[in-house]
C-alpha positions, 0 to 999 in steps of 0.5 A: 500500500503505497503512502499518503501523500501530505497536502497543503492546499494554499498560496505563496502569496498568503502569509499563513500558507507561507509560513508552512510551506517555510517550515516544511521545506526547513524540516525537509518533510516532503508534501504536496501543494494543491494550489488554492485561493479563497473566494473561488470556485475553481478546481482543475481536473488534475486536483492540483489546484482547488479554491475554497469555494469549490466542492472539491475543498476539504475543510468547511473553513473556507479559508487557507492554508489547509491540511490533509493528513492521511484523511485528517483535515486542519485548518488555521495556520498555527494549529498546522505548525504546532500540529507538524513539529509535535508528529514530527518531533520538531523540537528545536522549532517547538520546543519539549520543555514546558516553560519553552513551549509555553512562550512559543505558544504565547507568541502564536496566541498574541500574533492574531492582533498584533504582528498580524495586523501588518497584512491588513495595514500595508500590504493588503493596501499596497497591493490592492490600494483600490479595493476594500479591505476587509479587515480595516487597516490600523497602522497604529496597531502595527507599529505599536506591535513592532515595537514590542517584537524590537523590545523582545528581541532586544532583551533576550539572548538569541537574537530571536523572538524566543528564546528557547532551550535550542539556540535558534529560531522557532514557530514563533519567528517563522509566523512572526517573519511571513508578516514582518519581512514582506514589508521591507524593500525585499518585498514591498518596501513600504515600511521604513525599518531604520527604527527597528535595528534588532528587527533588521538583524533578527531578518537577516537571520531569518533570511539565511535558513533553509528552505527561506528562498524556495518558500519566499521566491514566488513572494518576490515575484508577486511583489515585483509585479504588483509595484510595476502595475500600482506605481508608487507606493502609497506609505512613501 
């Protein structure tokens, strides 16, 4: 009997969708992207692309990224990632110890209206600056959580947004930077990071781990069109 294959179903656009296609490709857990875009009903006959709103679309949360273990369907970004790192004993992005995890875990709760309002603040509006959002933006919100990610990594002794019993990244900075690094001249360039000199160090870091390129690169491209078709940038 030949082994099920793990599915992904999202896009390289989509920030959560990123971040775990990012930790996958760090691990080197293989897995099938089945492109997928919400608010649609498109489905190829091939099954490599299925939009949430297509029949053919695994989960009732009409949403993505969305898992598919071996019939085992997950939604919701966070709960995929821990999902991953604890069938697949990933302890140096999740780690065993309790106090260690527990601060991963707090950084992951708090990111849903904090790091996450980025999206909705600049990028949404950059690349979509005539469309209504559908969360309303509030820049105020995001600068005050990057404030708070400059002073968390600047009191700790990693360099990352955890600490943790292995030195290096975890759950925590993979989410943190699908959000964070799409702002900087890398990508859209419409956030000035000169005030956030730990951010910046903290990026570069990121920015060298296996599995960044491969899972940024479509990102990239993305962004180089959307700021040929928009012109300037509106935060500029």
């Amino acid at each position: 009997q030949s082994k099920m294959v793990l599915k992904i179903y999202g896009t390289f656009v989509s920030q959560p969708c990123r971040a775990v296609f990012w930790a996958c490709r760090m691990k080197g857990l293989a897995f099938q992207h089945v492109y997928s875009l919400p608010h649609s009903e498109k489905a190829s006959d091939d099954g490599l692309r299925v939009d949430t709103e297509s029949p053919q679309f695994p989960s009732i949360h009409k949403a993505v990224p969305i898992l598919s273990d071996d019939g085992f369907v997950l939604a919701e970004c966070h709960a995929i990632l821990t999902y991953l790192a604890e069938k697949n004993n990933w302890y140096d992005l999740y780690p065993s110890d309790l106090k260690f995890r527990a601060k991963v875990n707090e950084y992951l709760h708090w990111h849903h209206r904090s790091v996450r309002e980025a999206t909705y603040a600049f990028f949404a509006p950059t690349v979509n600056p005539s469309g209504k959002q559908k969360n309303s933006p509030n820049p105020t919100k995001t600068m005050e959580a990057l404030d708070m990610l400059e002073s968390t990594i600047e009191a700790g002794t990693s360099g990352f947004v955890v600490d943790s019993e292995m030195p290096g990244p975890t759950l925590a900075d993979i989410s943190c930077y699908t959000e964070v690094g799409q702002l900087s001249p890398k990508y859209l360039d419409c956030l000035d990071f000169d005030q956030y000199p730990m951010i910046q160090r903290w990026m570069r870091k990121m920015e060298r781990l296996e599995g960044y390129e491969e899972s940024h690169d479509p990102l990239r491209k993305f962004c180089e069109v959307m700021t040929t078709k928009n012109g300037k940038n509106p935060f500029k």
